[in-house]
C-alpha positions, 0 to 999 in steps of 0.5 A: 725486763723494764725501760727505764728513764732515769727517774732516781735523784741526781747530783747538780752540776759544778763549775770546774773540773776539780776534786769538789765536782768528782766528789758531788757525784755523791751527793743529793742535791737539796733541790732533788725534783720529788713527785707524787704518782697520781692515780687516786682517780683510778683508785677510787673506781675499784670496788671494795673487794679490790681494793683489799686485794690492792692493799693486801698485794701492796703490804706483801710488796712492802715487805719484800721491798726490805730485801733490796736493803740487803741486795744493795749493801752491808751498811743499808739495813742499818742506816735505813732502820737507824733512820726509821727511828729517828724519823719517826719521831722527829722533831724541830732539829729536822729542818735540815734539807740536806738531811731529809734529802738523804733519807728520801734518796735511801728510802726511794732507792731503797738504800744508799746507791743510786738504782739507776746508775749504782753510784755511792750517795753520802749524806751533803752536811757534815753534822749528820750526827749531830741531827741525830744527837740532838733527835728525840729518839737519841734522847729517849734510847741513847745506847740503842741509837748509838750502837746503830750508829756505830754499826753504819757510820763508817761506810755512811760517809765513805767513798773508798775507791771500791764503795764507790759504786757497786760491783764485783771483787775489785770493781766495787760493792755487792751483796749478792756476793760475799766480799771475797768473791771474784769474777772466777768464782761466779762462773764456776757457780753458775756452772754449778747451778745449771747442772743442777738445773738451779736458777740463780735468781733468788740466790746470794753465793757465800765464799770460804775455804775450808782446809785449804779447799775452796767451799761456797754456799748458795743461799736460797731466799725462803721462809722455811730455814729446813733443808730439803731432798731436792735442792738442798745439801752438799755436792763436789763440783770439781774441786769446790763443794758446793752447799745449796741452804734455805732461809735467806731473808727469812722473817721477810719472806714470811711476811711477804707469804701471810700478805699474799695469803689474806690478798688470795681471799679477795681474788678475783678469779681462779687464775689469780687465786693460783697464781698467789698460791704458786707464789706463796709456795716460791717464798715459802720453799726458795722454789723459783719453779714455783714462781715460774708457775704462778707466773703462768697462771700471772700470764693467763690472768688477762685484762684484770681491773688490779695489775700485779707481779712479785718476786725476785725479778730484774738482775741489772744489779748483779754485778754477774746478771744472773741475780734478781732483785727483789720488786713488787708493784700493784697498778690499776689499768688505765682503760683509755690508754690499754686500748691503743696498746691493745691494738698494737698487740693486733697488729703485731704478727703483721709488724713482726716480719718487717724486723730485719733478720730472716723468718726462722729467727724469729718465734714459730708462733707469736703468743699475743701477750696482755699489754696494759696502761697501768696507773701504779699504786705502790712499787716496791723495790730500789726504782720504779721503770716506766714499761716492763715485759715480764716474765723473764724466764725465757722458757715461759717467754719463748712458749707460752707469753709474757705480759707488757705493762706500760706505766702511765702515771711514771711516764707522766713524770718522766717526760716532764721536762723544762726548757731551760734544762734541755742540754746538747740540743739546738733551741730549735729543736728545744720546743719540738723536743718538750712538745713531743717527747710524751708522744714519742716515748709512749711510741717507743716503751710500746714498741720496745716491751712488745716487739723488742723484748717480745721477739726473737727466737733462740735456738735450743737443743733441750735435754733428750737432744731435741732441737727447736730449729731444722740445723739442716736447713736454717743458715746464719745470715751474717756467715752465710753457713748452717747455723753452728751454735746454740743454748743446750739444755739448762742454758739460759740467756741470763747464763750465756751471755752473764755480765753483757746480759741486761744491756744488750737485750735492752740494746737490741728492743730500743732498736726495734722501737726506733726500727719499728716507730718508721711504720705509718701504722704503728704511729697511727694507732698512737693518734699521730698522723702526717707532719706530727707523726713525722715530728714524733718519729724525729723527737723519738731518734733524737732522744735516743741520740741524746740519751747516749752522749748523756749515758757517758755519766754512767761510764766509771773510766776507772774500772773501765765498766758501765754501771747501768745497763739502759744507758750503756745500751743508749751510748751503743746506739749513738755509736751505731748511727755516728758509724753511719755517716753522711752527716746523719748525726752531728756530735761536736765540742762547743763552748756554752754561753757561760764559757763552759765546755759544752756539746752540741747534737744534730740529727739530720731528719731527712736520713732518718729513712734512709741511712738512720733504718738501714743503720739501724737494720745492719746491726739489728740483724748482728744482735738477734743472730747473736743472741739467738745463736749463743754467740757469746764470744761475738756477742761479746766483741760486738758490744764491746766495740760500741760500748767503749769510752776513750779519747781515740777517734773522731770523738772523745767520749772521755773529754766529753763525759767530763762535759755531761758531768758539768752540765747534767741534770737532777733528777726525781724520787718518786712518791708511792702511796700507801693504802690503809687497812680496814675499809681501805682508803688511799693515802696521798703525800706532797711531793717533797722529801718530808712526804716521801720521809713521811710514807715509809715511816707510816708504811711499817708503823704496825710492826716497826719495831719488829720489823727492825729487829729482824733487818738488824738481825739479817744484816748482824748474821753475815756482817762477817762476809763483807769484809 
């Protein structure tokens, strides 16, 4: 699970509510903020041995970073390897800035919708072909270049309703489905896989009729294309066959494999030696058993100098929630930071009981998780969060730990911020807002992937009929009844709660940080004492308040649906604390200085205490008992009740997205470094978008053209399946 800032480029306001500002939502402006990740200090600390194992854990994230191509849509493959040859040979015609923002928003999203937002992204010139005619590599293979174009450029400049974000049957575009799936044909799969005790984390479904019988194939991503006894084959399920394959993404899970094995040899201890193995054994077989087990030597691995993880990991993507996208990182433990992380984790079994749902809602034992600062090396995958709290196999989670990782140099970049970019807030609150908002949000990502996504129960009957909780004694505290549900065997929370998944559980851990971040002791272990801890918890409630009126950017009225889950999360809480009243938090319609519609926040910093914790109290509560309950019908109404967007009530959230889309603000791509072979060196590239253009280029230059072949090939194999 990850906190996310929205670090992805963004699209510049515009001066009227017009045709033109609804279609610059899909456009990269050419001033896109680009910033390099420093870490090059940490790096040149590590010994040679680790340094190998960084560079050879990066190329095996590389590698698998190109099945997100394939995650995202049927046209990213092409574009991306159509780009890749004509940047790699570029020449004087590329002094188009549109053009190169282009390339970089696909390479840092790794194709062409937004990570965070799932929006469609176009290129913002008209002559795009006409850059790539006049290129050296049009020149040099023309029938190669054109046919390439010919297979992309289509749905490159489209922006039919349904391309215009991603989403499943009618609601928009995905490639974890293919296009004749609904949302009908996702459950019923999902039913399928638990009774087979398959998880769909690394799987696409794959939809035909056959003789007038519905028939799906579940694919597994794998290295080996060879059917096996125990997951593979044909079964009736109902009246749908279901037939489980191999080999998805095959040439990149190869890869991916050989990289994990030559990094295996510069391991620093058996822990990790093993976990690489059960990885390896995942990628080769489409085992996520195996990744499960990799993942529990991963958690034993505590305090290493080169911080990993890999696989098919967060599923905010899929329209469903119950898919992984593909993402690997490689860090190096920032020691100076970890330590104030490390006692937080010191202090969390005394801080755990202050959470406001009773005792036996919460885990019997508290398994004291690694919690690190890291400074990122490479992050492959379509966007890079600031703080992630993995595993997210809620067995492991609920048993035996997790791992926290706060990512300090992405943090350093997200908070910065200008003051003449601020929107909504008062220009007294401006300064404190900049002053404080790096302090606070590192209270907040601490406290949110430790004791947000680190706590909480569920209440489990397993297989042989055994129940993890006394149903005898245990009563539900909103009811006042014995508790009534729970997960049965296979369930999952992924398989539960589906669609509503991802942003209810990033729901209920921002509002333990916002909760939790009122402890005087949670705020000294971060270094903040008296009028400035009091400053930062203000700053930290006041950031969240703004981050939900500006979550209404990631609202589409059309579909009535949220496409990003941490902002749809973000708006609930706003919601939540206008509900409180007393004046507590002020949101009114205002005409800026350039006569514009505008919107202006308040937050009364006196009722933070007071009706801001007992708010928050109340609906924390609803949220943990819920989840743990496997309450999906109430789970459902609830977040529905808070997520909706309309023009009814005191405020008009419709009228007033229309206000955050006029004044919003660019965003940033961030630059990855890339680690050379041999003696191992790091290679530093300016923060604009020719150095991020320049990085992926160089990245796969050993085995580009191979490389290429393989993504065309993939993407050719199931162009049918879109349609």
């Amino acid at each position: 699970m990850l906190l996310f800032e929205s670090l992805k480029p963004q699209h510049e306001a515009v001066s009227s509510f017009s045709l033109k500002m609804v279609d610059s939502q899909y456009y990269l402006p050419n001033d896109t903020g680009i910033s390099s990740l420093d870490c090059g200090e940490a790096f040149r600390l590590l010994s040679p041995q680790e340094k190998k194992y960084a560079h050879y854990l990066s190329r095996a994230a590389w590698y698998g970073g190109l099945v997100v191509l394939m995650q995202t849509s049927p046209e990213s493959p092409n574009i991306f390897v159509l780009l890749q040859k004509v940047l790699e040979k570029r020449n004087s015609v590329f002094i188009f800035q549109a053009f190169l923002v282009y390339a970089a928003g696909l390479y840092a999203n790794m194709g062409n919708y937004k990570s965070f937002g799932d929006t469609k992204f176009i290129p913002n010139l008209p002559k795009f072909k006409a850059l790539i005619w006049a290129s050296r590599a049009f020149q040099e293979q023309p029938t190669e270049i054109k046919t390439l174009w010919d297979s992309c450029c289509c749905r490159l400049y489209s922006l039919e309703d349904k391309q215009k974000q991603l989403g499943l049957g009618d609601k928009g575009i995905t490639t974890y489905f293919s296009g004749n799936c609904c949302l009908e044909d996702a459950e019923v799969t999902q039913k399928f896989l638990d009774s087979k005790k398959l998880s769909a984390y690394n799987t696409r479904l794959f939809k035909k009729e056959n003789g007038g019988k519905t028939c799906y194939e579940v694919r597994l991503a794998s290295a080996v294309k060879q059917e096996c006894e125990s997951c593979c084959g044909t079964f009736c399920f109902g009246d749908k066959d279901f037939t489980v394959t191999r080999g998805d993404y095959a040439p990149l899970m190869e890869k991916v494999c050989s990289s994990l094995q030559q990094a295996q040899s510069y391991a620093a201890n058996e822990n990790q030696k093993k976990m690489l193995e059960n990885y390896r054994r995942s990628f080769t077989l489409g085992s996520v058993d195996a990744h499960k087990e990799g993942s529990r030597f991963w958690i034993k691995d505590k305090g290493p100098i080169v911080e990993s993880y890999i696989g098919f990991i967060e599923s905010y993507r899929d329209p469903f929630g119950s898919r992984g996208e593909f993402e690997g990182f490689v860090a190096v433990v920032n020691k100076a930071m970890s330590e104030r992380f490390a006692r937080l984790v010191s202090s969390a079994e005394m801080l755990l009981p202050e959470l406001p749902w009773p005792k036996e809602f919460e885990k019997d034992t508290f398994l004291k998780p690694d919690f690190t600062s890291l400074d990122v090396l490479s992050f492959a995958g379509s966007g890079i969060p600031a703080g992630i709290n993995i595993p997210n196999y809620d067995d492991i989670r609920q048993s035996e730990g997790f791992k926290n990782v706060s990512l300090g140099n992405v943090l350093s970049v997200a908070y910065a911020t200008k003051k003449e970019k601020l929107t909504f807030l008062k220009e007294e609150d401006k300064d404190l807002f900049i002053k404080w908002k790096g302090p606070s949000f590192e209270v907040q990502v601490g406290l949110h992937e430790l004791l947000g996504h680190g706590s909480g129960k569920l209440f489990v009957q397993d297989d042989e009929g055994k129940f993890n909780f006394d149903q005898s004694k245990v009563i539900n505290p909103e009811t006042g009844e014995a508790v009534s549900s729970w997960y049965r065997g296979s369930e999952t929370w992924d398989s539960k709660f589906t669609t509503i998944a991802s942003s209810y559980e990033e729901c209920r851990a921002e509002c333990v940080g916002l909760y939790l971040c009122l402890n005087p002791q949670v705020l000294s272990i971060f270094g903040n004492e008296g009028q400035d801890a009091q400053d930062v918890v203000y700053i930290n409630w006041l950031s969240m308040v703004r981050a939900g009126l500006l979550g209404l950017e990631f609202y589409t009225p059309e579909s009535e649906s949220w496409r990003q889950a941490h902002m749809q999360a973000r708006f609930v809480i706003l919601n939540v604390l206008l509900e409180a009243g007393e004046g507590f938090v002020g949101l009114q319609e205002v005409t800026g200085q350039d006569g514009k519609p505008d919107a202006l926040i308040t937050l009364d910093r006196s009722k933070i205490h007071t009706v801001g914790k007992n708010a928050i109290h109340r609906f924390l509560q609803k949220l943990q008992v819920l989840k743990a309950t496997a309450d999906v019908e109430g789970g459902r109404a609830l977040y529905k009740k808070y997520s909706t967007v309309d023009d009814k009530g005191p405020h008009n959230f419709l009228r007033l997205r229309e206000t955050v889309l006029l004044r919003k603000e660019l965003g940033k791509c961030l630059i990855n470094f890339r680690l050379q072979s041999d003696h191992v060196e790091l290679v530093e590239y300016e923060g604009t978008a020719a150095g991020l253009i320049t990085s992926f280029v160089e990245r796969f230059r050993d085995d580009a053209e191979e490389l290429e072949e393989q993504l065309m090939e993939l993407n050719k194999t199931d162009t049918s399946c879109w349609c």
